[in-house]
C-alpha positions in Angstrom: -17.3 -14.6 -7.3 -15.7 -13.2 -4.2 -12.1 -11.5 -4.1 -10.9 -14.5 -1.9 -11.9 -16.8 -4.3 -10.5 -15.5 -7.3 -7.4 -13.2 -6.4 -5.2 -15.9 -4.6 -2.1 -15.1 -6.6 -2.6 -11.6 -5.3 -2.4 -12.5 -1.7 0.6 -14.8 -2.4 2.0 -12.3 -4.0 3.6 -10.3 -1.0 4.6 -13.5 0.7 8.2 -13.9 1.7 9.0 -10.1 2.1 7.4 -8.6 4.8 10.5 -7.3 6.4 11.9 -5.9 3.3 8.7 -4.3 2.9 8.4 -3.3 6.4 12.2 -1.5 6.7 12.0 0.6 3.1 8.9 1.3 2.4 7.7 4.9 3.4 4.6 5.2 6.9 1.6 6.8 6.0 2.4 10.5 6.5 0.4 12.4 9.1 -0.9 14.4 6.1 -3.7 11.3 5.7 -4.8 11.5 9.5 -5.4 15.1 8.8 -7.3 15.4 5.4 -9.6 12.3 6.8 -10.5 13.9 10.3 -11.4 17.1 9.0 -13.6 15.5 6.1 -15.3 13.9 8.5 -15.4 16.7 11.0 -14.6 14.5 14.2 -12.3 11.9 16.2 -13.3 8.9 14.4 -14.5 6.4 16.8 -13.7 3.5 14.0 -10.9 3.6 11.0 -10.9 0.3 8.8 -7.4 -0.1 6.7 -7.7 -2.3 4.1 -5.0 -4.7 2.7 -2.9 -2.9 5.5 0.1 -5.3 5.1 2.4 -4.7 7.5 0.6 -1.5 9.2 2.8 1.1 7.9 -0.4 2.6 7.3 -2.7 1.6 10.4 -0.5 2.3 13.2 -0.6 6.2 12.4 -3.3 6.5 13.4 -3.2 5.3 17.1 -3.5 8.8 19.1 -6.5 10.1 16.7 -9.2 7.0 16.5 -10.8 5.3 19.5 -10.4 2.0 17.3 -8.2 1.3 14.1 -8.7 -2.0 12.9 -5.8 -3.6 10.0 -7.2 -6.2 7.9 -4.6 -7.7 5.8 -5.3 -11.4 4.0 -1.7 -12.2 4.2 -0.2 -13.9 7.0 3.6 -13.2 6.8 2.4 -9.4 6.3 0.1 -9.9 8.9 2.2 -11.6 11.2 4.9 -8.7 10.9 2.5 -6.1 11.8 1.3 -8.1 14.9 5.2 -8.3 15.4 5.5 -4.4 15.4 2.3 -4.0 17.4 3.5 -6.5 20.1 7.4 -4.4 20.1 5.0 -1.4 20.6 4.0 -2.6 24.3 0.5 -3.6 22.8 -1.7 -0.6 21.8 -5.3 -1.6 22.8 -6.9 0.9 20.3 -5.2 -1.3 17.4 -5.7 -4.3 16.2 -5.0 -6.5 12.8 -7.2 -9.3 11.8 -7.1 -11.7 8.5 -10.1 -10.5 5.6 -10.7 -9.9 2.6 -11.5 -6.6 1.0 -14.8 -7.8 0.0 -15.3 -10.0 3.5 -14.4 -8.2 6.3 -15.4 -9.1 9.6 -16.4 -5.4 10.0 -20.3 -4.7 11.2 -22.4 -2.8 8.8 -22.6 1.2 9.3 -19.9 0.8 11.7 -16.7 3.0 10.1 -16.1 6.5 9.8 -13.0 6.0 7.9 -12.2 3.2 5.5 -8.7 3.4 3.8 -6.7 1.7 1.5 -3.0 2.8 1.1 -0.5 1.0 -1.7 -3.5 -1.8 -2.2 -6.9 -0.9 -3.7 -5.5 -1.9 -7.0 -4.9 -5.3 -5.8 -8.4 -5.4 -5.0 -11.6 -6.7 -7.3 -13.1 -2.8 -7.1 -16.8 -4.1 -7.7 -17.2 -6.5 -4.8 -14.7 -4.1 -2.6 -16.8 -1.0 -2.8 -20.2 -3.2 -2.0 -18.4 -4.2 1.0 -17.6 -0.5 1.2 -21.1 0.9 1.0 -22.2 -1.9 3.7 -19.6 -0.7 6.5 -19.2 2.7 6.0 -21.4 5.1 8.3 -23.1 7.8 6.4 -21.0 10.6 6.0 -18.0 8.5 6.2 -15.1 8.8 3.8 -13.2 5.9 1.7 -9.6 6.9 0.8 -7.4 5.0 -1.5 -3.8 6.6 -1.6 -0.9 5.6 -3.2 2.8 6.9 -3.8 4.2 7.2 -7.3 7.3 5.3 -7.7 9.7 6.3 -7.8 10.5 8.8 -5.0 12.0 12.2 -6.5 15.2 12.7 -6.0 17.7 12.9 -9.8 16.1 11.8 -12.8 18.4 9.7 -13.6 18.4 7.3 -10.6 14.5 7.5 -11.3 15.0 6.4 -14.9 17.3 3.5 -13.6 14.9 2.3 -11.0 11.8 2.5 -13.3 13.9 0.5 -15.7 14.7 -2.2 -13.1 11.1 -2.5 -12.5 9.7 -2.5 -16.2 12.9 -5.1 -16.8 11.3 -7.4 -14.0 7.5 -6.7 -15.5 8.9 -8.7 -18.3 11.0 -11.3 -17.2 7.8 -12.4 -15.3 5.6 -12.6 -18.2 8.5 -14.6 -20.2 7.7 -17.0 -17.4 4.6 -17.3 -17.1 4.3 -21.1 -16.9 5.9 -21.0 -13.9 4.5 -17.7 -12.2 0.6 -17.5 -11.9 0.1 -13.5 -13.2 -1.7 -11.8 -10.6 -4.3 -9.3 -11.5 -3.6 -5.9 -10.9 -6.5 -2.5 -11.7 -5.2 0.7 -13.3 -5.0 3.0 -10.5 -6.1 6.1 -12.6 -9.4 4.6 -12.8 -10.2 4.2 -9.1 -11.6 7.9 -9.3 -14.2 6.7 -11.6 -14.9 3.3 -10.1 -16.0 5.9 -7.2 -18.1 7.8 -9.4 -19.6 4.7 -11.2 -20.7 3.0 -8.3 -23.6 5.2 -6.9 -21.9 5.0 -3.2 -20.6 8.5 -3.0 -22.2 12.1 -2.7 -18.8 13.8 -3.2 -15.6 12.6 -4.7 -11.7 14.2 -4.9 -8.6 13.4 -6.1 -6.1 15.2 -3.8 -2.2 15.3 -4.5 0.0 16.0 -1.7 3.9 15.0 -1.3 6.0 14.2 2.1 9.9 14.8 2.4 11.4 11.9 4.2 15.3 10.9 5.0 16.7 8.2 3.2 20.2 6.5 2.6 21.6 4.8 -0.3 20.7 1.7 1.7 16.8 2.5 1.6 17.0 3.8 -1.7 18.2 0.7 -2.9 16.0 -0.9 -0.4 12.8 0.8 -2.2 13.7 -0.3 -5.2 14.1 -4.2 -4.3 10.7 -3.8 -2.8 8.7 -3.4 -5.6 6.5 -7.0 -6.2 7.7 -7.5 -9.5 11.5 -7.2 -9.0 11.1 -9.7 -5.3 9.1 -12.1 -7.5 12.3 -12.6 -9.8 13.9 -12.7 -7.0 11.7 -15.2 -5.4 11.6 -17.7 -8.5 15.6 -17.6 -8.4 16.0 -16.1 -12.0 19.2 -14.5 -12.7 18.3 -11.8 -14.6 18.1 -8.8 -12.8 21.4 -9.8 -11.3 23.5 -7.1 -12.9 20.7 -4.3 -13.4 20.3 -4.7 -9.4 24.5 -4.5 -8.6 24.6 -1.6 -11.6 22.1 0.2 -10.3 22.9 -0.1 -6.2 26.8 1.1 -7.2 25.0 4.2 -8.9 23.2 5.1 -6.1 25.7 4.9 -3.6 28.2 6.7 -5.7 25.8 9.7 -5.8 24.9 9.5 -2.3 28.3 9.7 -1.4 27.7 8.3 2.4 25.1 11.0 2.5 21.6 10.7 3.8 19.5 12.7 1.8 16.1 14.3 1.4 14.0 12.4 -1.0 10.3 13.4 -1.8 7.3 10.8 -1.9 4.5 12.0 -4.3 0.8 11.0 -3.0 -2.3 10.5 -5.0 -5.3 10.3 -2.7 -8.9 9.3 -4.3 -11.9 9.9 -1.5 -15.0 9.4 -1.7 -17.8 10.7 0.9 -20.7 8.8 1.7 
């Protein structure tokens, strides 16, 4: 059975926030461009970003491949990263299309960079890395990268914000007949998915970090982002209600009408074909 068939409630999933998404969440730092060009040793002529959503992570790379191609099987992300694109004065080198991770409309041998950021564990990782091995070129690199939430900055904002999400993890399974669970893969085991799956001659985990900006507003932002606390949101239970107002008036009391440095922690998983 194929991801579209099967993974619905995934897709669904990250409908009705796009912008939120879009304002708070953190771009692909340059650090990604980098590690992928020099693995594969040249400008790559094709880079393939799966589950791309809004294109945080596609549009970096418009001044170092001749063709980047977002495939995102949502449409309001979709849409909102065709909005971006269009704000952009149209980039002819980009473009975003509706797929799945296991049906793209990709040719076979055709990428020399596949990526996933925030999304391969939202992804069925058999049927995905088939689709991988048909696409990728030889000697072409698949990277999955993710952040860990949350960003570093006091532990004790951390501690409130992972509390806010492990609240909402539960008040989603308490209601359950009226939310369809979506299906979500351990991340840790994406490295040996890669290993398992015969695809890959060489295979990395690489941690790196990037220091970005960031106001109480995004902060709080970041925090109301995560899938599990909008999907509360979105089925109009009140119970997050005070843990949200609680936790944005500690934030902004320790901000202080500051912008501050916060850090975003990256786990990439590559593998080379």
């Amino acid at each position: 059975m194929t991801e579209s068939n099967h993974l619905s409630n995934n897709v669904t999933r990250f409908t009705g926030y796009a912008n939120l998404y879009d304002k708070y969440r953190p771009e692909a730092p340059l650090q990604v461009v980098n590690l992928l060009t020099q693995y594969v040793g040249h400008k790559p002529t094709l880079v393939l970003d799966l589950g791309c959503g809004t294109g945080l992570s596609t549009i970096i790379w418009k001044e170092h491949a001749d063709q980047v191609v977002g495939i995102e099987p949502n449409e309001d992300m979709r849409n909102k990263s065709l909005e971006k694109l269009q704000l952009l004065g149209g980039t002819p080198s980009i473009t975003f299309v509706a797929g799945y991770s296991d049906q793209t409309p990709a040719k076979s041998a055709s990428a020399d960079i596949v990526t996933c950021s925030q999304s391969f564990h939202w992804m069925e990782p058999e049927s995905t890395l088939k689709e991988i091995n048909r696409i990728l070129k030889k000697n072409g690199v698949f990277a999955v990268y993710d952040c860990d939430w949350p960003p570093t900055l006091h532990w004790t904002l951390e501690a409130e914000y992972l509390n806010l999400i492990q609240k909402a993890d539960a008040v989603i399974q308490q209601n359950v007949d009226t939310f369809d669970l979506v299906h979500k893969w351990n991340k840790d085991g994406h490295l040996d998915n890669f290993r398992a799956c015969g695809i890959f001659r060489f295979t990395k985990e690489i941690v790196f970090h990037n220091i970005e900006t960031c106001s109480a507003e995004r902060y709080v932002g970041l925090a109301l982002s995560q899938g599990s606390v909008q999907n509360v949101l979105k089925l109009n239970l009140r119970d997050l209600d005070e843990d949200i107002e609680a936790f944005g008036q500690n934030v902004e009391q320790y901000f202080d009408s500051r912008d501050l440095d916060i850090m975003f922690n990256y786990r990439m998983r590559l593998g080379v074909k």
